[in-house]
C-alpha positions in Angstrom: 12.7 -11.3 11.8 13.9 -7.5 11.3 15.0 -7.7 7.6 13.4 -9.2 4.7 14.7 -10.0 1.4 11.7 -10.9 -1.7 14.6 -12.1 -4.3 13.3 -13.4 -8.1 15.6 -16.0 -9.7 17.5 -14.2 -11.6 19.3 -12.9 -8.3 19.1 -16.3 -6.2 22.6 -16.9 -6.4 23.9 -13.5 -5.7 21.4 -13.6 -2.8 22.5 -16.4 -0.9 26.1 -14.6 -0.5 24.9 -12.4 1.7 26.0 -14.1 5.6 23.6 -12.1 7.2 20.6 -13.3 5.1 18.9 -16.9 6.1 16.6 -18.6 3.4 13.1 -19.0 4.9 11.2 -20.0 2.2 9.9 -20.2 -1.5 6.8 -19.0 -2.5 6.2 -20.2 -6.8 8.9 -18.5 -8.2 10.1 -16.5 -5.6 12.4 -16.3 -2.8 12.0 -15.1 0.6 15.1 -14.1 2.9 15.5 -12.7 6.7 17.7 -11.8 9.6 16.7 -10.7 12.6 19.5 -8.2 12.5 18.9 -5.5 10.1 20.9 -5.9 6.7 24.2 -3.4 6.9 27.9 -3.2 5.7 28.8 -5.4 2.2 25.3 -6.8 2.4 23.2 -4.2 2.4 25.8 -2.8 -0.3 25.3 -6.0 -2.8 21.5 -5.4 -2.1 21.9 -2.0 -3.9 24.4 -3.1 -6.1 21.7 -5.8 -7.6 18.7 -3.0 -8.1 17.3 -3.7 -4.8 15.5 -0.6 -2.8 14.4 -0.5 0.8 10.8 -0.1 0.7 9.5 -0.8 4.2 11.7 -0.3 7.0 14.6 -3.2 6.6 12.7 -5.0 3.7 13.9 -5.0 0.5 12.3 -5.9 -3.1 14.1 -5.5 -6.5 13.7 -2.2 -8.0 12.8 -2.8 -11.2 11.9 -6.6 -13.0 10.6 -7.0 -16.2 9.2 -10.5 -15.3 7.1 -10.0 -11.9 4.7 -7.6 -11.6 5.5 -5.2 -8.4 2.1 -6.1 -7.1 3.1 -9.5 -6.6 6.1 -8.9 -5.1 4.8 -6.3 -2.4 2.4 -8.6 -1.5 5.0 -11.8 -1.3 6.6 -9.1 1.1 3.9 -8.4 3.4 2.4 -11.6 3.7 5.9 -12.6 5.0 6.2 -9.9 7.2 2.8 -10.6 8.6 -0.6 -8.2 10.2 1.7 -8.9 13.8 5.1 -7.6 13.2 4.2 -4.9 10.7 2.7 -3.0 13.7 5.6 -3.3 15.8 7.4 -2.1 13.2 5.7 1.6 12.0 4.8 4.4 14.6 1.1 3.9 14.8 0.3 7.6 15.5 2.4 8.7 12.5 -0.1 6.4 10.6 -3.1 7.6 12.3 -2.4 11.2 12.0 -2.0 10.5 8.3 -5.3 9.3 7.8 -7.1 11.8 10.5 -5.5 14.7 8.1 -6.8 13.1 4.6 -9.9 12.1 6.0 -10.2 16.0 7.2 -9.2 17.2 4.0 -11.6 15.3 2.1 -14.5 16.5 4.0 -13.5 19.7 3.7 -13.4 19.9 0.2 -16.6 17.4 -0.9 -19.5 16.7 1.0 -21.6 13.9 1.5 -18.2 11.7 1.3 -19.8 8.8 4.2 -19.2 5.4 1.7 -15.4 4.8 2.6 -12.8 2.4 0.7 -9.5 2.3 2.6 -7.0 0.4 0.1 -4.0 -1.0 1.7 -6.0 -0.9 5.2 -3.2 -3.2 6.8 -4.5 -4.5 10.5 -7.4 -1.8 10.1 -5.6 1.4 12.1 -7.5 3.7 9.6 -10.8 2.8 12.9 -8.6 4.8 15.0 -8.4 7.8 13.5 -12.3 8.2 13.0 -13.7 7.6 16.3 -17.4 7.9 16.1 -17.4 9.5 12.6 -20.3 8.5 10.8 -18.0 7.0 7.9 -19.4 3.5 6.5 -16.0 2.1 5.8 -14.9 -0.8 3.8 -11.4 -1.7 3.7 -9.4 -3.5 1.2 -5.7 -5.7 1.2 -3.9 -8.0 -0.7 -2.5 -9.6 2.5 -5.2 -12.1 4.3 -3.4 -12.2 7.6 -4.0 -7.8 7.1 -7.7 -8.6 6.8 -8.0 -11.3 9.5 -6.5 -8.5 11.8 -8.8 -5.8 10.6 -11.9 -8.0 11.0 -10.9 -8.6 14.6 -10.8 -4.8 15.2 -14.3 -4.6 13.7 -13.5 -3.1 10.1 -15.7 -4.9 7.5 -13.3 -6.1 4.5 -13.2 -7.6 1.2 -10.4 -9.1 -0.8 -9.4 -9.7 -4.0 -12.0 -11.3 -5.5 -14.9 -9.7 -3.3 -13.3 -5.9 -4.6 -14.5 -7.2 -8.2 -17.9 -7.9 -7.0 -18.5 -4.3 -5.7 -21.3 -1.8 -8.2 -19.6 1.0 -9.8 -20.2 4.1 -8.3 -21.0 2.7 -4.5 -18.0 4.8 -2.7 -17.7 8.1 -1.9 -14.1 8.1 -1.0 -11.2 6.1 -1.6 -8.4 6.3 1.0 -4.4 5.2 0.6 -2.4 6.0 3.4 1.0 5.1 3.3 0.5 2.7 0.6 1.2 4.1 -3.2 4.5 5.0 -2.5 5.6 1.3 -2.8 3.9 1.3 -6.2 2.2 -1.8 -6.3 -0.6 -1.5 -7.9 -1.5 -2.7 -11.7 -3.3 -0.3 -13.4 -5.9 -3.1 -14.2 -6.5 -2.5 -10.1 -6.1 1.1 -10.3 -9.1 0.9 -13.0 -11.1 -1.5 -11.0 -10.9 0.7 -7.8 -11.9 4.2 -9.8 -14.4 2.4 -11.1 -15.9 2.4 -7.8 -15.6 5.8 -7.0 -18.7 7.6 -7.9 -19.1 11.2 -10.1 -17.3 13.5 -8.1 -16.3 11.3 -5.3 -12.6 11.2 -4.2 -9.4 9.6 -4.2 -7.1 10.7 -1.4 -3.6 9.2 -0.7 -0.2 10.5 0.8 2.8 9.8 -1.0 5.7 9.1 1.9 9.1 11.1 0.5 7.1 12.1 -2.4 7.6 8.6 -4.1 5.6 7.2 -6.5 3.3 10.2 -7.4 4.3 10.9 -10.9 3.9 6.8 -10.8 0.2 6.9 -9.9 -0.9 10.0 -11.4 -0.2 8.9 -14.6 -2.0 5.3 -14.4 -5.0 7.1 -13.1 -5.4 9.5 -15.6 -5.8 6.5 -18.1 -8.8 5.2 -16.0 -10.5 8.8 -16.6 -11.0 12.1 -16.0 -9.7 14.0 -12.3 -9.6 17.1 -10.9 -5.7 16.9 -9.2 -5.3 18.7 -6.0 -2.0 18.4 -4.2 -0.5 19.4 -1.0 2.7 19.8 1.2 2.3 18.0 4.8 4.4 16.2 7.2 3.6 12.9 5.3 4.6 13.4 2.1 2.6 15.2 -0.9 -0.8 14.7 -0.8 -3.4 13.9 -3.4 -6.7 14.5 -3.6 -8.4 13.8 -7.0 -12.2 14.4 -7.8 -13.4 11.9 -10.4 -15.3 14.0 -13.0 -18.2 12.8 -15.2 -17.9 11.5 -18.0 
């Protein structure tokens, strides 16, 4: 499949109009659509018409939905899209080079940053853009088919429940590349994952086309205090913010 629809029920009906869509399957209370020809023309038009925005490649969630929780749907999304075919679909290096310059960045401005949380670490690329580092990195996805893939390329992982098991204070840096622009996480999660980040540790994320940083900035800054340090690269703003005492 190229395209992927995550519809609620609300939008079912509407939905199943679209010719080039095919129903693949239902997942509780929502529904999952593909083509394996991206979505164009009056489709892609009654997409947008219906609050729906493109959020990875051809995929497409509902903007905004009182009743579902974003996290859910993102992850409804990616599960269906699977650890296989999301990398044939991004440009590996682009990815790489995003975390090679945060990773760089973060050094450069704390030191002693070895204890490593990559959330959103997909099939685990963030292993090829430290090669040899002495980084003890953990990474963390909602998807299990991500984590299966990550394990296999010999990144240690946790999920949901084994992220809520972790001592405060035990990482040095938390990593998001190319991940909070789809904002998807609660800020129940967001508080859980600062939680972890110890006094003056880090958390360092891109935002792709600038999206979602006002979004994030503003959950975080319920969870505590930060330091917020931003910058202009090829990958969208970046975001480094040093977790103060309290």
């Amino acid at each position: 499949m190229i395209s992927f629809v995550v519809a609620t029920e609300r939008l079912l009906a509407k939905v199943l109009e679209i010719q080039e869509l095919s129903f693949l399957k239902q997942q509780d209370d929502l529904f999952i659509f593909g083509s394996n020809e991206p979505v164009s023309g009056p489709g892609k038009q009654v997409l947008l018409n219906l609050g729906f925005v493109k959020i990875f490649e051809d995929c497409y969630v509902p903007d905004q939905c009182a009743d579902y929780s974003r996290e859910r749907i993102v992850r409804v999304l990616f599960e269906s899209i699977g650890a296989e075919s999301y990398l044939k679909r991004i440009t590996i290096q682009k990815n790489v080079g995003c975390y090679q310059v945060l990773l760089r960045r973060a050094v450069n401005q704390t030191p002693n940053l070895s204890r490593v949380l990559d959330v959103g670490c997909g099939p685990g690329t963030i292993l090829d853009a430290v090669d040899g580092n002495s980084f003890h990195i953990t990474g963390f996805d909602f998807v299990e088919d991500n984590l299966v893939a990550a394990r296999k390329k010999g990144l240690n992982t946790v999920g949901s429940k084994e992220l809520m098991l972790l001592p405060a204070n035990s990482v040095d840096l938390v990593i998001c590349s190319f991940v909070l622009h789809y904002e998807s996480l609660s800020l129940a999660m967001i508080s859980q994952i600062a939680s972890l980040i110890r006094p003056y540790g880090l958390w360092a994320a891109n935002f792709h086309k600038d999206r979602g940083y006002s979004w994030f900035t503003e959950m975080l800054i319920k969870t505590g205090t930060y330091h917020l340090r931003t910058e202009e690269s090829e990958f969208g703003r970046l975001l480094f913010a040093t977790k103060l005492e309290s």
